[in-house]
C-alpha positions as CSV (number, residue, x, y, z in Angstrom):
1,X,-82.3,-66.3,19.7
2,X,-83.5,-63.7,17.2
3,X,-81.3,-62.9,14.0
4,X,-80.9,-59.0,13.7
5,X,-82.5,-59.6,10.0
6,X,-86.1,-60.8,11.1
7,X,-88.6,-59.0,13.1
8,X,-88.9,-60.6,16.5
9,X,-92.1,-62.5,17.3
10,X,-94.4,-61.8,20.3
11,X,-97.0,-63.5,21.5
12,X,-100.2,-61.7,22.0
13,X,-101.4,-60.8,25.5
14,X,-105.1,-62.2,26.2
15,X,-107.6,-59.2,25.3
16,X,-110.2,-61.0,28.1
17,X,-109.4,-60.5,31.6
18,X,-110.7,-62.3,34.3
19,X,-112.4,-60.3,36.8
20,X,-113.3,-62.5,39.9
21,X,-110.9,-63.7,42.2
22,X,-112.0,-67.6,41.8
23,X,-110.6,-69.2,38.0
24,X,-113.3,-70.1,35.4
25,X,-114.7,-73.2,35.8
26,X,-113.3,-74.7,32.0
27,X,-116.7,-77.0,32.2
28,X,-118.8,-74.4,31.5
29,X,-117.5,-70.6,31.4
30,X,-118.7,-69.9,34.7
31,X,-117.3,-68.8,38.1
32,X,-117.5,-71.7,40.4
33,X,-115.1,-70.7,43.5
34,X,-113.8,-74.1,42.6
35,X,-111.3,-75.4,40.0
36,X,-112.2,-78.2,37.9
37,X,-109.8,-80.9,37.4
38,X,-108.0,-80.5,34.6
39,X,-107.8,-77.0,36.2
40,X,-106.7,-78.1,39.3
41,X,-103.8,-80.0,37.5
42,X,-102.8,-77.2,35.2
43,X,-102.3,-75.1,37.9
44,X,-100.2,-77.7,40.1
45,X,-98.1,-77.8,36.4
46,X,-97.5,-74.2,36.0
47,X,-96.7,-73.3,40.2
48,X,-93.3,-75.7,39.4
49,X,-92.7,-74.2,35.8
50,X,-92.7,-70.1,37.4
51,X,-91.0,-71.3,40.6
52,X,-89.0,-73.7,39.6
53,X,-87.9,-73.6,35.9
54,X,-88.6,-70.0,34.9
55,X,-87.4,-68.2,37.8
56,X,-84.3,-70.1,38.8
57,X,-83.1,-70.3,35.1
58,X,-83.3,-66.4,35.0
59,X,-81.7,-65.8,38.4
60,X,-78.3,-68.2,37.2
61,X,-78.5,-66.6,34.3
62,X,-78.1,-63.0,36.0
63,X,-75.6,-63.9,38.6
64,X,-73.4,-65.6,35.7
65,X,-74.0,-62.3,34.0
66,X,-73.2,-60.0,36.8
67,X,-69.7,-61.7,37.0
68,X,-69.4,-61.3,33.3
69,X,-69.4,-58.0,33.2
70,X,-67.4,-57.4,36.4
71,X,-64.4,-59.7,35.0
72,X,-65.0,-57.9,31.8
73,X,-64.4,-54.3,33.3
74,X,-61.6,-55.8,35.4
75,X,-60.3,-57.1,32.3
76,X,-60.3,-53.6,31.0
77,X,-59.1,-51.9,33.7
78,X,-56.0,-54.0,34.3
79,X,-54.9,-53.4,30.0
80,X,-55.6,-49.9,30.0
81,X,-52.9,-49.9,33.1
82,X,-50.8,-52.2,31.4
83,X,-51.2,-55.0,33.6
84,X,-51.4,-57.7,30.8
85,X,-50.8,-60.8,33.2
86,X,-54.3,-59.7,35.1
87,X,-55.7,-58.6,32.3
88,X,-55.4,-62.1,30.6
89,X,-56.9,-64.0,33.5
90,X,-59.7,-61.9,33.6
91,X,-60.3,-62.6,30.2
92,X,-59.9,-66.3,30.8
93,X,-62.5,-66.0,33.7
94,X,-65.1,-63.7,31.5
95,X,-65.0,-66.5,28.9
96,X,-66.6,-68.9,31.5
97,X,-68.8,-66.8,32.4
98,X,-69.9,-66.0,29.4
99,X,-70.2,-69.6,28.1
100,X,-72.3,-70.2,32.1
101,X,-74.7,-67.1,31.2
102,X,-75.0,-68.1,27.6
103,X,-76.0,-71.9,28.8
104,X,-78.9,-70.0,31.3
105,X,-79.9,-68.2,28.4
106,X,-80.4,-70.9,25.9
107,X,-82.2,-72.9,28.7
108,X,-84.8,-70.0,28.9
109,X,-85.5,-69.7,25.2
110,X,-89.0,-72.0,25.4
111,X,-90.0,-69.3,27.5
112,X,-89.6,-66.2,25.2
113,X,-93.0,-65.0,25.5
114,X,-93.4,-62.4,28.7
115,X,-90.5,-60.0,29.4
116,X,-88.1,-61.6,26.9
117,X,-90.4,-60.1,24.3
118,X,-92.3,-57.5,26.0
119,X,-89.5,-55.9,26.6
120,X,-87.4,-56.6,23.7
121,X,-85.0,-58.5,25.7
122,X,-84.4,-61.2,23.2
123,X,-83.3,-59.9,20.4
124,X,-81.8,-57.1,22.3
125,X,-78.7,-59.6,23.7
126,X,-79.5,-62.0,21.3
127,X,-79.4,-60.7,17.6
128,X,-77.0,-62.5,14.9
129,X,-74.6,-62.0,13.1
130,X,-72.5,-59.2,14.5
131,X,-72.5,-56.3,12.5
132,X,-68.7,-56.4,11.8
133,X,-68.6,-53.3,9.5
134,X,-70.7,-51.1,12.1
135,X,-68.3,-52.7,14.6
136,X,-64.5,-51.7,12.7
137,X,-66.4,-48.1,11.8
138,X,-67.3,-47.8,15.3
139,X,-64.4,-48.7,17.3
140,X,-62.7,-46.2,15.0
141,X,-65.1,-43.3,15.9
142,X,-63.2,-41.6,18.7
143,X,-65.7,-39.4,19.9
144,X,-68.3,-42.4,20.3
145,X,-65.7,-44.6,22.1
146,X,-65.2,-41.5,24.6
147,X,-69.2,-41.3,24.9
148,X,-69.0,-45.3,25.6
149,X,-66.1,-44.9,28.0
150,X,-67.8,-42.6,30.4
151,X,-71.8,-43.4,29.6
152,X,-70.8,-48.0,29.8
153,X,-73.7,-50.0,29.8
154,X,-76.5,-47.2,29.8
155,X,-75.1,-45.4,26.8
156,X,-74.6,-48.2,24.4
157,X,-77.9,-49.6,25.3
158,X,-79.6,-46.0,24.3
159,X,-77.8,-46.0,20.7
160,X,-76.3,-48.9,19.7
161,X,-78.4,-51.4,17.7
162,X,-79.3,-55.0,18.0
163,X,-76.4,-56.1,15.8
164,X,-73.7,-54.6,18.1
165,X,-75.0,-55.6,21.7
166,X,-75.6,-58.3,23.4
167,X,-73.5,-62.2,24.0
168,X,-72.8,-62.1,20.1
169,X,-70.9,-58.8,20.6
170,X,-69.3,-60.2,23.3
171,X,-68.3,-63.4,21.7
172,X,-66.8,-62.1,19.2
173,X,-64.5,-59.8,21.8
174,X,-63.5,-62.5,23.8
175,X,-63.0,-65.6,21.5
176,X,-62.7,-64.7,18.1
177,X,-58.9,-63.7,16.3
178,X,-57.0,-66.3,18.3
179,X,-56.4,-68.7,15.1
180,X,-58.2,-71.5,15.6
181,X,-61.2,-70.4,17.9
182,X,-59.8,-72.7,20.8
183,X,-60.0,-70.6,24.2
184,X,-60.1,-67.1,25.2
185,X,-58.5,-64.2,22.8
186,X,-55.4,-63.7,23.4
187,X,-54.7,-60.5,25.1
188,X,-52.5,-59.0,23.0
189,X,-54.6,-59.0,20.0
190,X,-57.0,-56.5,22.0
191,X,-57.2,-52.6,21.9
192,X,-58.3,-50.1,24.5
193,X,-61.0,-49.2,22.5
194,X,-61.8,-53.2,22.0
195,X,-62.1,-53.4,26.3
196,X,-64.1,-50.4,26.6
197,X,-66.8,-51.6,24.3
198,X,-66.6,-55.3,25.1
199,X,-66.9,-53.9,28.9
200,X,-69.7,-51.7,28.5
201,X,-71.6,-54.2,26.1
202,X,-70.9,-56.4,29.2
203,X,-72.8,-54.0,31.5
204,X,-75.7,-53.9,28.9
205,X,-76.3,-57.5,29.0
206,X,-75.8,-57.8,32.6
207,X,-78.9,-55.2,33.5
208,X,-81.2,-57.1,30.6
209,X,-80.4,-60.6,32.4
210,X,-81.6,-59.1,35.8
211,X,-84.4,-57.5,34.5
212,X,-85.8,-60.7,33.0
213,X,-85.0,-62.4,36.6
214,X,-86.6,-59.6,38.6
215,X,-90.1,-59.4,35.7
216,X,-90.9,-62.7,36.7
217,X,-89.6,-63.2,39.8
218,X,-90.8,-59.6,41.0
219,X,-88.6,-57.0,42.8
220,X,-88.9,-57.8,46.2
221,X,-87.7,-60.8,45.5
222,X,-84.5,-60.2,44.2
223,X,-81.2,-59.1,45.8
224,X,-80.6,-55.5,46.9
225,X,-77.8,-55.6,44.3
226,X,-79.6,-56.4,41.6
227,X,-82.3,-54.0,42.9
228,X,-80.2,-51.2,42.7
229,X,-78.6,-51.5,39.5
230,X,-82.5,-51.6,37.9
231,X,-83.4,-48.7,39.4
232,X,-80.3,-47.0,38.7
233,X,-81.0,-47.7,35.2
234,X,-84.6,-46.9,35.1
235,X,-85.3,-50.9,33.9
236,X,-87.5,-51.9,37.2
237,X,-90.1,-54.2,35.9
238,X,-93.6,-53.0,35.0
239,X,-95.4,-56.1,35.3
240,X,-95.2,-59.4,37.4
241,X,-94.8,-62.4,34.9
242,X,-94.7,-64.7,37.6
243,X,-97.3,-63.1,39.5
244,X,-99.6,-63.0,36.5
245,X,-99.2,-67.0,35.6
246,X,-98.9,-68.5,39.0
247,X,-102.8,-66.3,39.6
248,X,-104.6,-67.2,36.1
249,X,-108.3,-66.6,35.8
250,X,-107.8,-63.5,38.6
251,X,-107.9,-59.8,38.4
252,X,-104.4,-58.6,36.9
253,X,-103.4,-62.0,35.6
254,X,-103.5,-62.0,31.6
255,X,-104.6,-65.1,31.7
256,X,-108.3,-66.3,31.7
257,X,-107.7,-69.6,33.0
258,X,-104.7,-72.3,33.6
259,X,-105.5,-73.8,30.3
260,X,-104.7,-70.8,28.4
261,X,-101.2,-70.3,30.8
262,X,-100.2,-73.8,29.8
263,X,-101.1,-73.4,26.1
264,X,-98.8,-70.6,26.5
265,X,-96.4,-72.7,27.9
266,X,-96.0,-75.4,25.1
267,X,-96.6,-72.6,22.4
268,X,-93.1,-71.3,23.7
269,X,-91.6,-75.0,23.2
270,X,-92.8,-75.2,19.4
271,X,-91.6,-72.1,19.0
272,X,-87.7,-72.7,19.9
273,X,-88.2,-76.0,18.3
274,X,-89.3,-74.6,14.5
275,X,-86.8,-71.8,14.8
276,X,-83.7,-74.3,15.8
277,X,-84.9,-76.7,13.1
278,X,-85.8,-74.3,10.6
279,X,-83.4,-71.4,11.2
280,X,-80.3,-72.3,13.1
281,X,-79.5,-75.5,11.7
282,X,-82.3,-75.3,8.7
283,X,-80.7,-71.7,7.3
284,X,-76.8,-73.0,7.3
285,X,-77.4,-76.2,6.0
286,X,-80.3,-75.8,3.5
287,X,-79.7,-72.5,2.3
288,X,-78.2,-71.4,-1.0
289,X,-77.1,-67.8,-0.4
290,X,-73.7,-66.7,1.6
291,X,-75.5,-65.0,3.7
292,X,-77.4,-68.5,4.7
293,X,-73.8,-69.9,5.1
294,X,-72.9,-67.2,7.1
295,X,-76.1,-67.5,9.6
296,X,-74.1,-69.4,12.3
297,X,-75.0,-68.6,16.4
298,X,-71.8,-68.7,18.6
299,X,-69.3,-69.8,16.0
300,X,-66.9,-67.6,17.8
301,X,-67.2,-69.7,20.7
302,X,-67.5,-72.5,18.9
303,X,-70.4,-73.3,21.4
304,X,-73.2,-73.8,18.4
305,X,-74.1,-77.3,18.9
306,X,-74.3,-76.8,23.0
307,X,-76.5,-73.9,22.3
308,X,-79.0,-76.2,20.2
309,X,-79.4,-78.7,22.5
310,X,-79.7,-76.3,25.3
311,X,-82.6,-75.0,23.4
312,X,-83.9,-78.6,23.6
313,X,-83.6,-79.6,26.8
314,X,-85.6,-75.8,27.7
315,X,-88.2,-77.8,26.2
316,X,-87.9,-80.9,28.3
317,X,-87.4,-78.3,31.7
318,X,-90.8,-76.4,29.9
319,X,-92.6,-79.6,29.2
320,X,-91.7,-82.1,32.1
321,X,-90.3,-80.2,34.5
322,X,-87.0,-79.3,36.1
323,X,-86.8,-81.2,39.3
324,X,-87.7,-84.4,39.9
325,X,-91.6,-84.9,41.5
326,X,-92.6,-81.4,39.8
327,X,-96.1,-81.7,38.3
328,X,-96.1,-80.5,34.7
329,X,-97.9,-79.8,31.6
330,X,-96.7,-83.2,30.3
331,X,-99.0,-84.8,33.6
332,X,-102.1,-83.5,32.3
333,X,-101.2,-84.6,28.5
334,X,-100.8,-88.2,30.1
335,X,-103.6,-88.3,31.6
336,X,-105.5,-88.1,28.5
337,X,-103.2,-89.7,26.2
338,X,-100.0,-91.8,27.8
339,X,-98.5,-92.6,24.9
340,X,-98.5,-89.4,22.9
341,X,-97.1,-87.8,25.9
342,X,-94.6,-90.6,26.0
343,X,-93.6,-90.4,22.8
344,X,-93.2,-86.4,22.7
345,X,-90.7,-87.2,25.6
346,X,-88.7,-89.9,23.7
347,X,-88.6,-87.2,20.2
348,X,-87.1,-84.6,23.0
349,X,-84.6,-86.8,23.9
350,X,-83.8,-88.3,20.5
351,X,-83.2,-84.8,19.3
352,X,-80.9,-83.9,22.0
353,X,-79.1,-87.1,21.4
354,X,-79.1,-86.3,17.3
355,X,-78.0,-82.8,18.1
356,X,-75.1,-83.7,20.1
357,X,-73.8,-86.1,16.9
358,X,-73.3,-83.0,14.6
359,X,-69.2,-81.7,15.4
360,X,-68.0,-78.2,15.7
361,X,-67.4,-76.0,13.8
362,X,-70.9,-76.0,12.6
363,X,-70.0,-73.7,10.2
364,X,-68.5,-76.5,8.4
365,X,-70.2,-79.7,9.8
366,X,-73.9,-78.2,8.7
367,X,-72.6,-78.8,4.9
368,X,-69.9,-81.1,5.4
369,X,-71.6,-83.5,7.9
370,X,-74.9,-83.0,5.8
371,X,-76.7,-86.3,7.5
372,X,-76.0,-85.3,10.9
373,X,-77.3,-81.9,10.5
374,X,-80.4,-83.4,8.3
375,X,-81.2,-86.0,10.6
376,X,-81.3,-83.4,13.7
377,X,-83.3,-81.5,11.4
378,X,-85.5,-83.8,11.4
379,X,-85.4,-84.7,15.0
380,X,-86.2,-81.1,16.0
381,X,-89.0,-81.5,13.7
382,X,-90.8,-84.3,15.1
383,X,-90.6,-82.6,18.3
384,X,-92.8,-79.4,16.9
385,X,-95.1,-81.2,15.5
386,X,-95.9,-83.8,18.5
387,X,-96.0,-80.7,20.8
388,X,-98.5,-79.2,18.3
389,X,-100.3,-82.4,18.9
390,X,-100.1,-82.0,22.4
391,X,-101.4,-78.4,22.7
392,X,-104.6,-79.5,20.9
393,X,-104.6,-82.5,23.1
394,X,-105.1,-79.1,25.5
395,X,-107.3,-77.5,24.0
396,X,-110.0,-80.2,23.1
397,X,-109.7,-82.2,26.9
């Protein structure tokens, strides 16, 4: 997640570009037709990690999304006829769904490089805090609330900024103003002009989510559905992400070899650890300023905590793998040094586990439960710097 009030970090694409079909031999710089072995198991990491982490975290996260924003416009459609009963359950149901897409989402962010950044994607749906007085001066502009009723998705994409999109937007439609942040909003503290911009922000969101599933997963590959509403929206892919990691060291693939793939791989992981450390628990509980105090994710939802251990455990799927028997990055690291790669698996679990001890709200507990928080801190921390030990452990084997 990317606050709207720092510039978003990319990673930069590799400038050298393999031009045989065969990877580089990592021995010595040459084209062998043959991979060596710590070639040969980076690749049998990273075919798991695009197939089996990256992939099928997008796709969950763009079905949940899709349902989103269809309870979300049925939501609005049932108020605006004054169907309140129906328009309250579809509330109820978006507030899953939002919570099941926002779980997918947090559980991708070790894997922010590619089309989550390319693209903008990240800080697109995932800038924080809410602009609230942008909000309140634009849900009182009727002329851009007619624009948004007719253009939905497409038009608030084109010129509404970070601070007003994405699942913070919709957080704040769907949970906050019910007293004591304990379920869905109650429906008769919404407007029409509240459901037509929670609907179409819901729409927004919805075509991001697919297009991060279909950049990596490519478009033949996913539904017809999804296919369509890309294409309708003139958001179809321009690059394979997949494609271009599971076929390292080849013509097309931006990477020269599997080694620099899976250095991009744990690169990711240090840097969701440093930001949840150093931002999203660091900012709230270190800083001195309001606006530090203020720098909560999901406090509408009261889902903080769940979204910082979902951030860790997208370093555990990154790192080790997501199904049981997948080769991973954390295989090679063993293989040259057991117990560093065990104990960067124990610090990911021991942060998870120190995470989960903090209580919501974290708007309060980061100050009030100052321990908790600090010794997560920490936790998170340790977790950076071992995988820092573990990319050189990469580099230098």
């Amino acid at each position: 997640m990317k606050s709207i009030l720092k510039t978003s970090a990319f990673i930069a694409m590799s400038a050298i570009m393999a031009t045989s079909v065969t990877s580089c031999d990592d021995n010595n710089g040459e084209n062998t037709g043959d991979l060596s072995a710590k070639e040969q198991t980076l690749k049998d990491a990273v075919t798991p990690y695009v197939n089996n982490t990256v992939i099928p975290t997008y796709k969950s996260m763009a079905d949940a999304a899709i349902n989103l924003m269809n309870a979300c416009n049925e939501a609005k459609e049932a108020y605006i006829a004054d169907n309140n009963t129906l328009a309250a359950s579809k509330i109820t149901e978006a507030g899953n769904y939002w919570k099941e897409s926002r779980k997918y989402w947090e559980l991708s962010e070790a894997f922010l490089f590619g089309a989550a950044a390319d693209y903008n994607i990240d800080p697109h749906i995932d800038s924080w805090p809410l602009d609230q007085e942008a909000l309140d001066q634009l849900l009182g502009n009727n002329d851009m609330m007619n624009a948004i009723g007719t253009g939905g998705g497409s038009y608030v994409s084109a010129n509404l900024g970070y601070g007003l999109l994405g699942f913070h937007a919709i957080e704040y439609m769907l949970f906050q103003l019910n007293g004591d942040n304990s379920g869905p909003r109650s429906i008769d503290k919404f407007t029409d002009n509240q459901m037509i911009y929670m609907a179409a922000v819901a729409e927004d969101l919805c075509f991001q989510c697919i297009r991060l599933e279909a950049s990596w997963a490519g478009m033949d590959n996913v539904t017809k559905e999804k296919q369509d509403i890309l294409t309708e929206n003139e958001l179809e892919p321009t690059f394979n992400y997949g494609e271009s990691m599971l076929n390292a060291g080849q013509g097309g693939s931006k990477y020269v070899n599997y080694t620099d793939a899976a250095q991009e791989i744990l690169q990711g992981c240090i840097d969701i650890a440093d930001e949840v450390a150093e931002q999203k628990m660091g900012r709230p509980a270190n800083g001195s300023s309001k606006e530090d105090k203020n720098y909560i994710e999901s406090p509408y939802s009261l889902n903080s905590i769940v979204d910082f251990a979902d951030n860790i455990r997208s370093i555990r799927n990154a790192y080790q793998g997501s199904k049981e028997g997948d080769k991973s990055v954390s295989d090679f690291i063993a293989s040259v040094n057991a117990e560093k790669d065990r104990e960067l698996k124990d610090a990911i679990t021991a942060a998870i586990d120190a995470i989960g001890k903090i209580h919501e709200p974290f708007a309060k507990n980061a100050t009030e439960q100052a321990q908790a928080t600090k010794d997560a801190i920490n936790a998170v921390t340790k977790v950076s710097d071992l995988l820092s030990e573990a990319s050189k452990i990469l580099t230098e084997n």
